[in-house]
C-alpha positions in Angstrom: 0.0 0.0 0.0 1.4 3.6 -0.4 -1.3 5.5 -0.3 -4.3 6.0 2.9 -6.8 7.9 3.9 -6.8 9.8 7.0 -8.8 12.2 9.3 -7.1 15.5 9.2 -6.5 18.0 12.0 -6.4 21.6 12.5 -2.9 21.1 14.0 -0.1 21.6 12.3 2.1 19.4 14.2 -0.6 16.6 14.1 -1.0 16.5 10.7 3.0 16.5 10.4 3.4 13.6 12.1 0.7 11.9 10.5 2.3 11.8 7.3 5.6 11.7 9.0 4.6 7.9 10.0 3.2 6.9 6.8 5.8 8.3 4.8 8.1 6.2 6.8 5.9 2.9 6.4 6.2 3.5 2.6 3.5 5.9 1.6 3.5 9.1 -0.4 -0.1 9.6 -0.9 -3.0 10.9 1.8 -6.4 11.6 1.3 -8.9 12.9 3.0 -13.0 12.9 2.7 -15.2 15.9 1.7 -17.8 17.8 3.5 -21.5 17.9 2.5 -23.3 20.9 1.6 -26.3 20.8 3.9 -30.0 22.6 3.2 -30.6 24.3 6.3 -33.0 26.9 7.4 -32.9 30.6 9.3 -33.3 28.8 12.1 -30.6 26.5 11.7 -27.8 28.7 10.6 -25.6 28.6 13.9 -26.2 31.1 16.6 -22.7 32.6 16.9 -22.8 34.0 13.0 -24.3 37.6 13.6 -23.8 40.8 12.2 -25.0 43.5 14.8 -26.4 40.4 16.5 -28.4 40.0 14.0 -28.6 36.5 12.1 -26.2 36.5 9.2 -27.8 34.7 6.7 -30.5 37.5 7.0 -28.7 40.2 6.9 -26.3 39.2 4.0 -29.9 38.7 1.8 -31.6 41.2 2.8 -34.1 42.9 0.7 -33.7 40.0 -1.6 -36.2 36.3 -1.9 -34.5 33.6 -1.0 -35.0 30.9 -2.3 -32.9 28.0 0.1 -30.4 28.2 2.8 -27.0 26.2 3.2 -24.4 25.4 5.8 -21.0 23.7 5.2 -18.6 22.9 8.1 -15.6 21.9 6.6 -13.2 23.0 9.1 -11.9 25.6 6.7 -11.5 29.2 7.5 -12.9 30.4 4.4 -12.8 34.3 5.0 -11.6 37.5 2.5 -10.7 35.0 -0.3 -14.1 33.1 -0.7 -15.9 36.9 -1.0 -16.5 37.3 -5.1 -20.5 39.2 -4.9 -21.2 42.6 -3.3 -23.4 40.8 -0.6 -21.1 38.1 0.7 -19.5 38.8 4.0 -17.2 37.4 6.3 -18.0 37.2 10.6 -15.6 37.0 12.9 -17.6 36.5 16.2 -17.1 35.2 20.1 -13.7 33.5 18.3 -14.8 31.9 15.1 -15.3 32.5 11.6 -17.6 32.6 9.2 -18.6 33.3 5.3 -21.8 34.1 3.9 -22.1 33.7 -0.2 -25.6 34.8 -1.6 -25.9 33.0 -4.8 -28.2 33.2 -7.7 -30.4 30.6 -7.3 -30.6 29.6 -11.0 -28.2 32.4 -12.6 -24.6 32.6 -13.1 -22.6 35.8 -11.9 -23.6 37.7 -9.0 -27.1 38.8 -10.2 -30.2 36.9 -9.8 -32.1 38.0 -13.4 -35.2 35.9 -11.2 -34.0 38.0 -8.4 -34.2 34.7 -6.1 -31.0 33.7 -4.3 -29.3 31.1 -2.3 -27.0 31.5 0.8 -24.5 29.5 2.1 -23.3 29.7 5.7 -19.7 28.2 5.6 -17.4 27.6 8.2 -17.6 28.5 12.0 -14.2 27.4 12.8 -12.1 29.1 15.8 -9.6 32.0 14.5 -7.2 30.2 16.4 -7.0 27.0 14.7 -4.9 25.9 11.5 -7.6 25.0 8.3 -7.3 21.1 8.1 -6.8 21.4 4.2 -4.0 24.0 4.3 -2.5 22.5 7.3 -2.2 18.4 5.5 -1.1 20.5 2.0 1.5 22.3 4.2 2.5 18.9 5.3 2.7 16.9 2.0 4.7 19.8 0.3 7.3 19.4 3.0 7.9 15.8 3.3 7.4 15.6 -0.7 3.8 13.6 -0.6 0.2 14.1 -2.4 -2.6 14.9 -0.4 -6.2 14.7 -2.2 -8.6 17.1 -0.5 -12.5 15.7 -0.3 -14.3 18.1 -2.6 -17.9 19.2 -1.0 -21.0 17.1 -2.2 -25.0 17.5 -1.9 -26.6 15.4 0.9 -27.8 11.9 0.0 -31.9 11.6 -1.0 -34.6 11.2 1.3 -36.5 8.2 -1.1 -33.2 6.6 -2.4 -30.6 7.2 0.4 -27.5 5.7 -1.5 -27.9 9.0 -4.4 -27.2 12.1 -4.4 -29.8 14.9 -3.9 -29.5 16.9 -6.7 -32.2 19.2 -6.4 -30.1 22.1 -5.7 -27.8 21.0 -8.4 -27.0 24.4 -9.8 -26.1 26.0 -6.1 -23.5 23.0 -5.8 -22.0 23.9 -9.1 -21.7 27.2 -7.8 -20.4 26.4 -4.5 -18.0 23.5 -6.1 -16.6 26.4 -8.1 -16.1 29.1 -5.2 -14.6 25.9 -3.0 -11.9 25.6 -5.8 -11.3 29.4 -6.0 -10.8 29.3 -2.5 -8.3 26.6 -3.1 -6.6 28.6 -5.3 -6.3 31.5 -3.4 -5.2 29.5 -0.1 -3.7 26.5 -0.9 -1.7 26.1 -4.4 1.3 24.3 -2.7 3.1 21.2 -4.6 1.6 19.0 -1.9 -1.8 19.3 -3.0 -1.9 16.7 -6.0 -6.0 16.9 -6.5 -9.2 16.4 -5.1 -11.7 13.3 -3.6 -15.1 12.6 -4.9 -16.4 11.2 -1.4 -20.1 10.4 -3.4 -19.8 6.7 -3.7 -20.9 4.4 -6.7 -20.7 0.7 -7.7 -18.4 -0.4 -10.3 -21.6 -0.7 -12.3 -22.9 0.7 -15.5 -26.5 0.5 -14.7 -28.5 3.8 -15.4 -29.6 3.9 -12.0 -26.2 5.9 -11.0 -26.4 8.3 -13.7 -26.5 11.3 -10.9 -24.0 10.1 -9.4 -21.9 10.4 -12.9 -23.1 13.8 -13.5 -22.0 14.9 -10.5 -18.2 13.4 -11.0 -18.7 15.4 -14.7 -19.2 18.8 -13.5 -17.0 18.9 -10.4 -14.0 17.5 -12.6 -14.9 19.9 -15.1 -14.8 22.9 -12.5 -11.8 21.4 -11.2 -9.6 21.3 -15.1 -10.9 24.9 -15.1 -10.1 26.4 -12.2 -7.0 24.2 -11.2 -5.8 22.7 -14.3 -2.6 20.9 -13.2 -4.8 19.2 -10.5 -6.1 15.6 -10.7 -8.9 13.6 -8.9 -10.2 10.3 -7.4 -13.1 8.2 -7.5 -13.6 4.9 -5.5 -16.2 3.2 -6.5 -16.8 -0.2 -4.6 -17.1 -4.0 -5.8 -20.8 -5.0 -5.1 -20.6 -9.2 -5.9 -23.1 -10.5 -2.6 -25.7 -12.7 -4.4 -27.9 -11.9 -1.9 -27.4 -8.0 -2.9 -27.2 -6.1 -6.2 -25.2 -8.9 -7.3 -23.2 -6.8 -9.7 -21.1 -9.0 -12.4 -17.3 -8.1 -13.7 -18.6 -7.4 -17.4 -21.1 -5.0 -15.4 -18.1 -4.1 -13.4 -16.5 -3.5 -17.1 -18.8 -1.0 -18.8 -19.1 0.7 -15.2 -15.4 1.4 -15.3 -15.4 2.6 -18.5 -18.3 5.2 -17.9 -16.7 6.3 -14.3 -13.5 7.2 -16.8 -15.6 9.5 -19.3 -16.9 11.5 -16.4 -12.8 13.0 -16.5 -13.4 16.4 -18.5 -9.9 16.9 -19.2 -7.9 15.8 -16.1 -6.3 12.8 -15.2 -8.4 10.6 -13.0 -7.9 7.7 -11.2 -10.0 4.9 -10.0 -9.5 3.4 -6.7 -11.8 0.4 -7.0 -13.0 -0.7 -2.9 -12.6 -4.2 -2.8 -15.4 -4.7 -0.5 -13.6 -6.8 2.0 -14.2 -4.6 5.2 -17.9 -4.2 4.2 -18.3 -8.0 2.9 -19.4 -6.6 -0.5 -16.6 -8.3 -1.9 -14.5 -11.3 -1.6 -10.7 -12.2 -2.1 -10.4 -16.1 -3.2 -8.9 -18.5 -5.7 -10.7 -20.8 -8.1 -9.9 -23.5 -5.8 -11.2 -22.1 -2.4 -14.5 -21.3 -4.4 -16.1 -24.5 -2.6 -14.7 -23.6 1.0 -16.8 -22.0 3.7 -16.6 -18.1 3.9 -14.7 -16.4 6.7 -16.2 -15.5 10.2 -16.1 -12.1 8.9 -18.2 -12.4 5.8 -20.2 -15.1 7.5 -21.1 -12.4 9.1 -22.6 -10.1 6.6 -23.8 -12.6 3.9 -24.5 -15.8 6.4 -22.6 -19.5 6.0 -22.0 -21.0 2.7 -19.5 -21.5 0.0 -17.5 -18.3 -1.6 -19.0 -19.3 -4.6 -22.5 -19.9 -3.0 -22.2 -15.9 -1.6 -20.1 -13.7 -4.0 -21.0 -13.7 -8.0 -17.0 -13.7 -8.7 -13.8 -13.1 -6.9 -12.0 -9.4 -6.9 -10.0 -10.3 -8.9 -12.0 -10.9 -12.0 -13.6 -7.4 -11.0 -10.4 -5.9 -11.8 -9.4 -7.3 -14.5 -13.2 -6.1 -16.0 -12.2 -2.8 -14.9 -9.0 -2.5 -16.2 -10.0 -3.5 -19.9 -12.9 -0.9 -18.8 -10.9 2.1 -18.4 -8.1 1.3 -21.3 -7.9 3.9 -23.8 -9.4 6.3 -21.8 -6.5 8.0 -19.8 -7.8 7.4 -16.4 -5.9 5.2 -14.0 -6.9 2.1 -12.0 -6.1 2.2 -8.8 -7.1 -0.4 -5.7 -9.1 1.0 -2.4 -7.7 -1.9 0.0 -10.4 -1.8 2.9 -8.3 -2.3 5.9 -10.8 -3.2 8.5 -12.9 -6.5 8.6 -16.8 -6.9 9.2 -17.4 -6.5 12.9 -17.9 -9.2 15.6 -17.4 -9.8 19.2 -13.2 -10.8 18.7 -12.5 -7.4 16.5 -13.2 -4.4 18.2 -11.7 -1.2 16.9 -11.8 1.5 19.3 -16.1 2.2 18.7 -16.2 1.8 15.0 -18.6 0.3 12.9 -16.6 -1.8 11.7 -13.5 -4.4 13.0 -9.6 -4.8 13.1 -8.5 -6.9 10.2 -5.1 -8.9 10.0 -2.4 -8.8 7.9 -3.3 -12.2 6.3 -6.4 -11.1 5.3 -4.5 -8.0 3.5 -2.4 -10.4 2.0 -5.1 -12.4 0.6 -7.0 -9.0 -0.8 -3.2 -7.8 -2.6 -3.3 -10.9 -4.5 -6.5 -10.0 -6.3 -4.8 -6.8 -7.1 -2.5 -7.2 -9.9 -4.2 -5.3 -12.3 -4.1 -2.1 -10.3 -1.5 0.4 -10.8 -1.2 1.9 -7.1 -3.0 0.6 -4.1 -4.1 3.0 -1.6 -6.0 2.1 1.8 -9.2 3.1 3.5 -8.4 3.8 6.2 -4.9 4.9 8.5 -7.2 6.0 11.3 -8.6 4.2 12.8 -8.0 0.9 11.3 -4.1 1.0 11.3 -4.1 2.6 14.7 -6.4 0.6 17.0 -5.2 -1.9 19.3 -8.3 -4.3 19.9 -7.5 -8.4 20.3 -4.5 -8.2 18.5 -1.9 -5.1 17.7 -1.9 -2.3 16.2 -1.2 -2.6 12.1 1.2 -0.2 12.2 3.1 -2.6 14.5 2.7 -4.7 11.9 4.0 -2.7 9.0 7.3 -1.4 11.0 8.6 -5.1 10.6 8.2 -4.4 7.1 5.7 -6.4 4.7 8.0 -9.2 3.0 5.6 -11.5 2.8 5.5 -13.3 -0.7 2.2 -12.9 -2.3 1.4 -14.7 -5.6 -1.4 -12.6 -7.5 -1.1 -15.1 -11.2 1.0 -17.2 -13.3 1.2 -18.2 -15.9 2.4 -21.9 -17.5 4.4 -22.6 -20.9 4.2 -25.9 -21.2 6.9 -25.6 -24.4 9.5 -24.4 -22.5 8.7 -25.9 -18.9 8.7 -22.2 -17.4 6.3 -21.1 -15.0 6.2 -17.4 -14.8 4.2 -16.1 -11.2 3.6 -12.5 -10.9 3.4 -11.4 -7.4 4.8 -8.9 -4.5 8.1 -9.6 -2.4 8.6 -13.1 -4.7 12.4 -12.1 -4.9 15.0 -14.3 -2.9 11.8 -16.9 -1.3 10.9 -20.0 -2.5 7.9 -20.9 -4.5 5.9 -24.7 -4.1 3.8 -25.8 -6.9 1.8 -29.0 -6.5 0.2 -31.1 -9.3 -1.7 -33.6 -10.7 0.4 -35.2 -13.4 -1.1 -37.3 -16.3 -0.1 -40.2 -14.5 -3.3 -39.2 -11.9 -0.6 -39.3 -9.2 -0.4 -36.2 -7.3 3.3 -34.4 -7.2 5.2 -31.5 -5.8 8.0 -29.4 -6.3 9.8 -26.7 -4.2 12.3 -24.4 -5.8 14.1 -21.0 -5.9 12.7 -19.0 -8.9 15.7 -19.0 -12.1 14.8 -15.3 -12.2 13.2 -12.5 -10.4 12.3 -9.5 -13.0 11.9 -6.8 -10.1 11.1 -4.2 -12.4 8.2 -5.8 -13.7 5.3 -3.6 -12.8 7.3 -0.8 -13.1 7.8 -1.4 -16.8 4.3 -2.3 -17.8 2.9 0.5 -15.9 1.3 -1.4 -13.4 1.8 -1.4 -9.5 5.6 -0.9 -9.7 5.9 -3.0 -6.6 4.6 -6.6 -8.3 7.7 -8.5 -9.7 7.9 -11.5 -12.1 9.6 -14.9 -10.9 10.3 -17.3 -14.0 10.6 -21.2 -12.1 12.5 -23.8 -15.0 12.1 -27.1 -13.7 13.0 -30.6 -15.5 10.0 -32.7 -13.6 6.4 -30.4 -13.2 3.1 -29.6 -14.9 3.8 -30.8 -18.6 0.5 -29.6 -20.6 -2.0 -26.9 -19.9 -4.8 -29.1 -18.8 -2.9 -30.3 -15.7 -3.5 -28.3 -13.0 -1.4 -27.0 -10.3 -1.5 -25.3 -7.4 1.1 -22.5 -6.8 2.3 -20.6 -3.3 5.3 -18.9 -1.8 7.3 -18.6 2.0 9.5 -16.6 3.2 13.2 -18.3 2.1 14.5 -19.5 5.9 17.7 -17.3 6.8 
């Protein structure tokens, strides 16, 4: 993994150290999640913003009709730089500061031709603290890192709580592109490499999400125009339960493909969620298809097979999704959920959801090959929390050598077996077999050679390498076959 999400803070020092211990673990990429845009009323704008102790909402519109009232709590400190129209205003009040934009409820500019408007109360921050965006920016530019800032987003429907509520759609577009002027004005450091679309999809290309979609389109659009050098991130999330939408990898295909054509200009990148921590998705091999589910997805989708429970294995969904998103310039990234479905032996501090273990991480890598960078939801608190066994940042410090095989692939002309995998350099590789004799064989060996550069030079995740295994006496013909797996070479 090199990349993770995180939970900023309005610390410098915090937020220093944050990436400080990732950067150290072998990342160089942070992310964090946006802020929604919330409908609110007079009533609800918060007390403290006044103007002559008046409410500030009111007296930014007055003599104008309103038409609908906003607040967003970002953190940020928003101030002199977000002001563009003649009624906006900035508060400073009892320690804490706020902005008021009056927008044109269905007009461009700063004039409502309706003469109906929309206000947005944003911030409400103390003076005294550091803006989280600023502050993680600050943070990356030192230490040479990307951060990806969580672009704001409209609140989820009422009716269809998993899409996005886009009757106010032309205020977001206006507030998306005042959010990125205020980027631009505050925070165009090195370290900030883009932004995060926090609005959530499946990898599916079933009309149903086309809001979703439109909303990718016209923030990445604001975002090539205002901050052209900038990039951004969707993570869209493997949906394979039967028992669920039951989404397929060809659906997973044209999904990819239309998540891609939402880029506008920009380079985007799709960090697919592999659904492990949720028990959307599931990490096994043709040959474990017939075993029982973990406790952990037991636990979600009930006892049965893997292939009784999940339509396909993760890996199949990205493999889909990279022939999805080829010739279109985006990227396809992996979203490695690093927490496991809750039960009583996982705790994580009070979260929803449970501590995983490294084994299970290894067994998501492997279905990874396809992606060129793997990133992880998320540092805090999965990585963090201690609950029945240690923290995974223990984990991580002893470094992650573990040899994991993610595909091979037989020549049974030259007697080479090639295995594409992570850490497969120096360890030794098993392969077991049924020959044509019907009499089961093994084989252990040191590979003949280790190309380490392998996913470097194909573009894909530059830390898979390819081991090449020559052997006199294995698998002879294509239709034989074999089992393949990898240990740490003993010192």
């Amino acid at each position: 993994m090199s990349g993770y999400f995180i939970a900023s803070s309005n610390i410098d020092a915090r937020n220093f150290q944050k990436l400080q211990k990732i950067q150290s673990l072998g990342g160089d990429t942070v992310i964090t999640f946006g802020t929604s845009l919330l409908p609110a009323t007079m009533d609800t704008v918060p007390p403290d913003c006044t103007i002559d102790g008046e409410n500030c909402a009111g007296v930014a519109a007055a003599g104008v009709k309103v038409n609908r009232y906003f607040t967003f709590s970002d953190g940020s400190q928003w101030g002199s730089p977000a002001i563009k129209c003649p009624r906006d205003r900035h508060v400073v009040n009892k320690g804490k500061s706020y902005t008021v934009m009056v927008f044109p409820a269905n007009d461009s500019g700063c004039t409502a031709k309706d003469g109906r408007y929309d206000v947005i109360v944003a911030g409400g921050s103390p003076t005294s603290v550091e803006d989280p965006a600023v502050s993680v920016a600050a943070a990356a530019s030192q230490l040479g890192m990307k951060f990806y800032a969580g672009m704001p987003a409209p609140v989820k429907r009422t009716d269809v709580e998993y899409l996005p509520d886009l009757s106010y759609e032309h205020t977001m577009e206006r507030f998306t592109e005042r959010f990125l002027q205020y980027q631009a004005a505050v925070n165009d450091v090195p370290g900030l490499a883009g932004f995060y679309h926090h609005v959530e999809m499946p990898v599916s290309a079933n009309p149903f999400f086309d809001s979703v979609l439109s909303l990718y389109t016209m923030q990445n659009k604001a975002i090539q125009r205002i901050l052209p050098t900038r990039e951004a991130i969707v993570s869209p999330y493997i949906e394979a339960r039967k028992n669920a939408s039951s989404i397929s990898p060809a659906d997973a295909l044209g999904g990819a493909r239309k998540i891609a054509q939402t880029a506008s200009g920009l380079h985007l990148s799709i960090a697919i969620q592999d659904g492990m921590g949720t028990g959307k998705g599931a990490a096994y091999s043709e040959l474990e298809a017939k075993q029982d589910v973990d406790e952990f997805a037991a636990s979600i989708v009930g006892q049965g097979s893997w292939e009784e429970k999940y339509v396909a294995p993760n890996r199949e969904y990205f493999a889909a999704a990279a022939k999805g998103v080829e010739g279109t310039g985006a990227d396809l990234w992996a979203n490695l959920e690093a927490m496991a479905p809750a039960t009583e032996a996982n705790p994580c501090d009070k979260s929803l959801r449970g501590q995983t273990t490294v084994a299970r991480i290894g067994m998501q890598l492997q279905e990874m090959a396809p992606a060129t960078k793997v990133i992880s939801y998320m540092w805090d608190p999965y990585y963090t929390c201690e609950g029945t066994a240690p923290a995974l940042t223990k984990e991580l410090e002893k470094g992650f050598t573990v040899p994991l095989v993610a595909d091979s692939t037989f020549d049974a002309g030259t007697g080479e077996l090639q295995v594409v995998g992570f850490n497969l350099s120096r360890n030794m590789l098993h392969v077991k077999w049924t020959g044509k004799d019907g009499k089961d064989h093994s084989i252990e060996v040191m590979p003949a050679r280790v190309d380490e550069a392998y996913g470097e030079n194909l573009g894909l995740n530059p830390l898979l390498q390819a081991a090449v295994l020559k052997f006199d006496a294995g698998p002879s013909s294509p239709e034989e076959i074999y089992v393949l797996s990898a240990t740490n070479k003993p010192n």
